[in-house]
N, C-alpha and C positions, 0 to 999 in steps of 0.2 A: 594427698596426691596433688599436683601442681593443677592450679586450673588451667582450659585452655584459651576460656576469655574471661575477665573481670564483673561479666551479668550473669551468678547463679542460678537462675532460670532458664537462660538463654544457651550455660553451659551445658546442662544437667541434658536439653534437648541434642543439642552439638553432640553430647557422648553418648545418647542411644540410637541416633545418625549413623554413629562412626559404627557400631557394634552391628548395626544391622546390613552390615556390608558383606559381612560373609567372612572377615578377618580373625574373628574370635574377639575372648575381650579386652578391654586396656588394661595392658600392666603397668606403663608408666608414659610422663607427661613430661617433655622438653621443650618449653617455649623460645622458638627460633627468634623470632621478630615481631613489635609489633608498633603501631602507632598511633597518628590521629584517625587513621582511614582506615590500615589492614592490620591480621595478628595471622600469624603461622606458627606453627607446632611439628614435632617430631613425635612420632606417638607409639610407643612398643605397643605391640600384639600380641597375646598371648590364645595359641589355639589349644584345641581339645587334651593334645597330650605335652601339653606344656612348650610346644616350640614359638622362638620366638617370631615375629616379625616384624619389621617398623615400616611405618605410614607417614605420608608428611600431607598435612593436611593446612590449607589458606582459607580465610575468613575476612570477608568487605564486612565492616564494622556497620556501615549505614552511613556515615557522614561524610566519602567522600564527594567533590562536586559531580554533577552527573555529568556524563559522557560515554559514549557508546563504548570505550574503551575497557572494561571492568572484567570481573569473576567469569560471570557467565560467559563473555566471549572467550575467552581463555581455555575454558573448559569445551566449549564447540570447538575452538580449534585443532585443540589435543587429541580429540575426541575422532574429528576429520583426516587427523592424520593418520593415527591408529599405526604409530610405531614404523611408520616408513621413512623417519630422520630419527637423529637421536634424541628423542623427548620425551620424555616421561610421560609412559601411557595412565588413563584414568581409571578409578575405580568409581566416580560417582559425584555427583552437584546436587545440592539439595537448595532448593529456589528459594524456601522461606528461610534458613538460616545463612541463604550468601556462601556457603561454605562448597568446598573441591579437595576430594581425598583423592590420593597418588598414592602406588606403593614407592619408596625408595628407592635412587638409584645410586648403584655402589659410587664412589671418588669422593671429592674433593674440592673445595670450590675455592683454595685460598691460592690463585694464582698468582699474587704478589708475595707468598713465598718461598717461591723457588727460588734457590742458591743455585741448582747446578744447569749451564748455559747450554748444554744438547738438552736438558728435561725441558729447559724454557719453549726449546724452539721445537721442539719436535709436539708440543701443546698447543705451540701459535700454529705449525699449519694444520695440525690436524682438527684445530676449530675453526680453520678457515674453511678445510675439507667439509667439516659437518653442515656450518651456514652455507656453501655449495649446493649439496644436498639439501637444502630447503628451496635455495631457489630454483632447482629444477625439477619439482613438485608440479603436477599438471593443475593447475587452478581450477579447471573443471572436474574433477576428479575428490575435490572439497567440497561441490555441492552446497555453499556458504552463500548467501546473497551478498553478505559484507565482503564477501574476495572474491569480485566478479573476473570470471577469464575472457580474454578477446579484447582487452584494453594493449593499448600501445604505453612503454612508461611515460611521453609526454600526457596521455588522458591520464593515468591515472595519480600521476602528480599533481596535476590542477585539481582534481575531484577532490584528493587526500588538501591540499590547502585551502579549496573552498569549506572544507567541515573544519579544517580545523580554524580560520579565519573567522567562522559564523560562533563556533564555541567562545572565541575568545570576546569577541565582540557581544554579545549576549547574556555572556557572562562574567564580566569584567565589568567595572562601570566604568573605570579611567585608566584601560590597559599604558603599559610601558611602553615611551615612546620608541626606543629602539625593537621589540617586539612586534610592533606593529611596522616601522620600516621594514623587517626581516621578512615580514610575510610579503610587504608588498615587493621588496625585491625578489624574494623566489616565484611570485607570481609573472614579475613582467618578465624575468630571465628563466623563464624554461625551457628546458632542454627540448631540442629539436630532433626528439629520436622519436623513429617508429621502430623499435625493435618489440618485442611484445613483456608486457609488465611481467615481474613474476613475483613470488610470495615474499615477502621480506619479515624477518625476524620481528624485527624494530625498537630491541632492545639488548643489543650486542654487547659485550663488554664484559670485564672482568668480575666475578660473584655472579653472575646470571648464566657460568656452563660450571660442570663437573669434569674432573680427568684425574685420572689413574696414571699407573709407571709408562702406559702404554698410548695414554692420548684421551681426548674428549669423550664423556661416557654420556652425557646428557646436555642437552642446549636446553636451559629453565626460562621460565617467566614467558609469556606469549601472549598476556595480554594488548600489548601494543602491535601485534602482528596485523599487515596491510598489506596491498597492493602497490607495487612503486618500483623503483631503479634498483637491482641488486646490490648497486654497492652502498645504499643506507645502511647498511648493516656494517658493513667495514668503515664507512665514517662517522658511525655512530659508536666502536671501538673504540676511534677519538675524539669523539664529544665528552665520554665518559672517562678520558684520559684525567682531566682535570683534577678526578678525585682518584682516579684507579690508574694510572700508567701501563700499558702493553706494549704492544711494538710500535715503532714507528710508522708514517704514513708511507713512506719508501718500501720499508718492508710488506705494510701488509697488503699492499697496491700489487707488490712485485710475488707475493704467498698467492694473493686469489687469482692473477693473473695466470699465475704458472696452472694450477688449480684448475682454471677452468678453459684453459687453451683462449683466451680470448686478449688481445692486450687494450687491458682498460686505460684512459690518461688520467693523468693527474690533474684536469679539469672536471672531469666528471667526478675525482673524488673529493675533488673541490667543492662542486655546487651541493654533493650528497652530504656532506659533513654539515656544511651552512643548513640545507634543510630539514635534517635532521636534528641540527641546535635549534632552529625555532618551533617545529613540531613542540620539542621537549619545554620552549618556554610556555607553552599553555597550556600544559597541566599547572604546569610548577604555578603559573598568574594565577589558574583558577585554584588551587589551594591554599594561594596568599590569600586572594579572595574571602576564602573560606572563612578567616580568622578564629580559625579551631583553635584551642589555646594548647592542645593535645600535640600539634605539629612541631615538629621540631625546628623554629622558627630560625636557631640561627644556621644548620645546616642547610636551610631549605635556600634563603633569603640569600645567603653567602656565595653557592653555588651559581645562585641565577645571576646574582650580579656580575660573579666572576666568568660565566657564561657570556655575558653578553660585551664583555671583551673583545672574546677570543672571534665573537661574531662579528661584528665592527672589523677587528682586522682580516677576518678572511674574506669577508663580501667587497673590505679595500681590496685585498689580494685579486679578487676576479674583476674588478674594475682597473685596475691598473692606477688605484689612488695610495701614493703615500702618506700614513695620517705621523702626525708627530706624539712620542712619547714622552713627549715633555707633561707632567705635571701641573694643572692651573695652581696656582696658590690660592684661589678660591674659588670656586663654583655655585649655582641653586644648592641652597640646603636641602636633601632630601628630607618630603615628609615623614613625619613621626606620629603614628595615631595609636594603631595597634600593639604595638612595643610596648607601649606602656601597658598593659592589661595583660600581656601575655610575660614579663617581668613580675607581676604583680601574683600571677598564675601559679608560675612557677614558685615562688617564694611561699605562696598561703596554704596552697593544693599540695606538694611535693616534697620541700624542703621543711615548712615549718611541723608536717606531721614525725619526721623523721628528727627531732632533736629534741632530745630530754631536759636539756639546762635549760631550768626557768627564765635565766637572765639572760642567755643569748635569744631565745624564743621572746621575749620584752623588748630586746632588738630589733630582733628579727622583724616582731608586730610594727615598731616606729619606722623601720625600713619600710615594708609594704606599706602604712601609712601618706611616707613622703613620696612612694611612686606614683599614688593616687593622687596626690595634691597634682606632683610635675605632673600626671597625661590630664589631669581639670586644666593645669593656666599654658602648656607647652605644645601639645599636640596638634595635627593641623587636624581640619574633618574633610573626612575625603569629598563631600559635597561640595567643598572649595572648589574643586579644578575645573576651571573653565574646559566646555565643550562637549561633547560626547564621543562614544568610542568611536560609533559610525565616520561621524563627520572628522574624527582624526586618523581615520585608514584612511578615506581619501585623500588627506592632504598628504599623509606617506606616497600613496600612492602619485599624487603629483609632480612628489620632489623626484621620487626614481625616474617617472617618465621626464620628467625634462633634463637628468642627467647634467654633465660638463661641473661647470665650476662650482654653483650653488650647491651641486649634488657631495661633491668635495669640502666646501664648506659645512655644509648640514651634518657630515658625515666626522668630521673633527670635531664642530659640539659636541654633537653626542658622545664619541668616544673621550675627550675632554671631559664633561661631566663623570662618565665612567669611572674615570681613571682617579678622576679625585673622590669617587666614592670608595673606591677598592679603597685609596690612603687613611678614610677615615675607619674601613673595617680591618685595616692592619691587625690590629688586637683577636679579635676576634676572628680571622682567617686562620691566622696563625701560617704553619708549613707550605697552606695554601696557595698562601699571597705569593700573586706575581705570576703565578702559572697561567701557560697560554697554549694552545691545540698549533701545533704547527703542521703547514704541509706542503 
């Protein structure tokens, strides 16, 4: 039978966990996903008189970087709602294995492919309808300290950027420079609403709901769920565009609007898109961070960079700065430390256990050999970079406050540098390359 994690011991406990749930016992094992941080499973049930039933069951491995973001809140939150939106309700969190059993919920989660254009759309609003439904969740009525009620969403955006600003910074040793701009422009350009914060998703997007012939049956994943602007969730639809395509920003502005009787602008879905892409660059930093060899370095790596494109040109877009797309024909060489070790990983860990021929495995060994030599005489060390994280928010921070020309200049380097790094990840982007969040 398939294991559900790769530590024997650690499984053998995991699967008397899961039995002593009240399910009956496992009759079989489908591992969904897994990585350098998480693994999740699909797990048939078999009870007393043979019926079946499946479970889907998530495990934090121990290595992701810490942040209050994790397992456990996910499973409070689930826990809080207790089936009053469509979320999959819990059967159970067990503290010492990290692990969160769910029973199943019927649908489908490959929204990208749908062929027929009334299924498409009548799933776009009916998941607008659902995240609706989240946000009009009474915050006090969760009894959560992490999702305090009686915030206006101007407090509870600053809160949400003060934690995530101090994670980055703390845990990053030479955060990225446009990352750090991004925080400090959503810092100095916050929205001037007192309307009252409400629960937001915080991780919207295509692969994170379920839907049947008839519409969204389950909105998944909740550990990034916060207090904040309703419509993070709708421009975090299009942060996650990049790799997943939905609807356009037109459309889903004009879906939740109708939805919730309220006409939101295309500024507000502006700032919530932009702050919602830099929320998401500090996981992603603090994962690079990590240098787990486990991570999937070039989906991870590839993403963020192409991220912070699309950021650059939307925070031009709420500035009212034109940057040019012209290509430098050279830029700073990004550093190269890690890559080499996580190349070196992949190849000795991965690839060379899976090949039988002596003589490409002889290969294979002088390939890993010479990636060793290049990260010895090639690589930079990240102790190089002059400054530290602190003292480089502040200077982001400077450049925002004083705005005008500089701020326009500063803001073309960086996209500049950008641009000619996407040209050098051409290859490896692949399909990617090129794609940008519009709105």
């Amino acid at each position: 039978m398939t294991n559900i994690l790769d530590d024997p011991a650690r499984d053998e406990a995991l699967r008397r966990w899961i039995e002593s749930l009240g399910y009956g016992t496992i009759a079989d094992v489908k591992r969904v996903g897994g990585g350098a941080f998480r693994t999740s499973a699909r797990i048939e049930m078999k009870d007393r008189d043979d019926g079946k039933r499946p479970i889907f069951v998530k495990v934090d491995l121990g290595s992701a970087p810490p942040t209050p973001f994790d397992l456990q809140r996910e499973y409070q939150v689930l826990k809080a709602i207790g089936g009053r939106v469509k979320a999959p309700d819990v059967l159970g969190y067990e503290p010492d294995l990290n692990a969160m059993a769910m029973p199943c919920l019927r649908g489908v989660a490959d929204y990208g492919q749908i062929e027929d254009e009334a299924k498409r759309a009548r799933v776009e609003r009916s998941y607008v309808e659902a995240l609706l439904a989240v946000h009009r969740l009474e915050l006090s009525s969760l009894s959560l300290d992490h999702l305090p009620a009686g915030l206006t969403i101007r407090q509870a955006i600053a809160a949400d950027l003060d934690l995530w600003r101090d994670l980055l910074l703390n845990g990053v040793t030479h955060p990225d420079a446009i990352t750090l701009f991004a925080l400090a422009w959503c810092a100095a350009r916050l929205p001037d609403d007192d309307r009252p914060a409400t629960l937001v998703q915080g991780d919207a997007g295509p692969g994170n709901f379920l839907f049947d012939e008839d519409g969204v049956t389950g909105v998944l994943d909740w550990e990034m769920a916060h207090v904040g602007h309703p419509l993070e969730d709708i421009g975090c639809i299009l942060v996650r565009s990049l790799v997943q395509p939905m609807a356009s920003a037109n459309d889903l502005l004009g879906l939740y609007s109708q939805a919730s009787g309220v006409e939101w602008t295309r500024q507000e879905l502006l700032y919530s898109a932009i702050l919602m892409m830099t929320r998401f660059s500090v996981p992603i930093s603090l994962a690079l961070e990590s240098r787990n060899t486990g991570l999937d370095f070039g989906l991870t790596n590839g993403y963020f960079r192409m991220s912070q494109i699309s950021l650059l040109r939307l925070i031009a877009q709420a500035e009212g700065i034109e940057l040019s797309e012209t290509v430098p024909d050279s830029a700073a060489r990004p550093t190269a430390d890690f890559e080499f070790e996580y190349l070196r990983s992949v190849l000795r860990d991965i690839v060379r256990p899976a090949v039988a021929d002596d003589y490409v495995r002889y290969r294979l060994d002088g390939a890993v050999g010479l990636i060793g030599y290049l990260g010895g005489a090639l690589a930079d060390s990240p102790e190089g970079a002059e400054g530290d994280a602190h003292s480089a928010f502040a200077e982001q921070e400077r450049l925002v406050a004083g705005g005008g020309g500089k701020l326009a200049a500063a803001m073309q380097q960086m996209y500049g540098d950008a641009l000619y790094r996407e040209q050098l990840m051409r290859e490896m982007l692949g399909p990617l390359h090129g794609r940008r969040i519009v709105i």
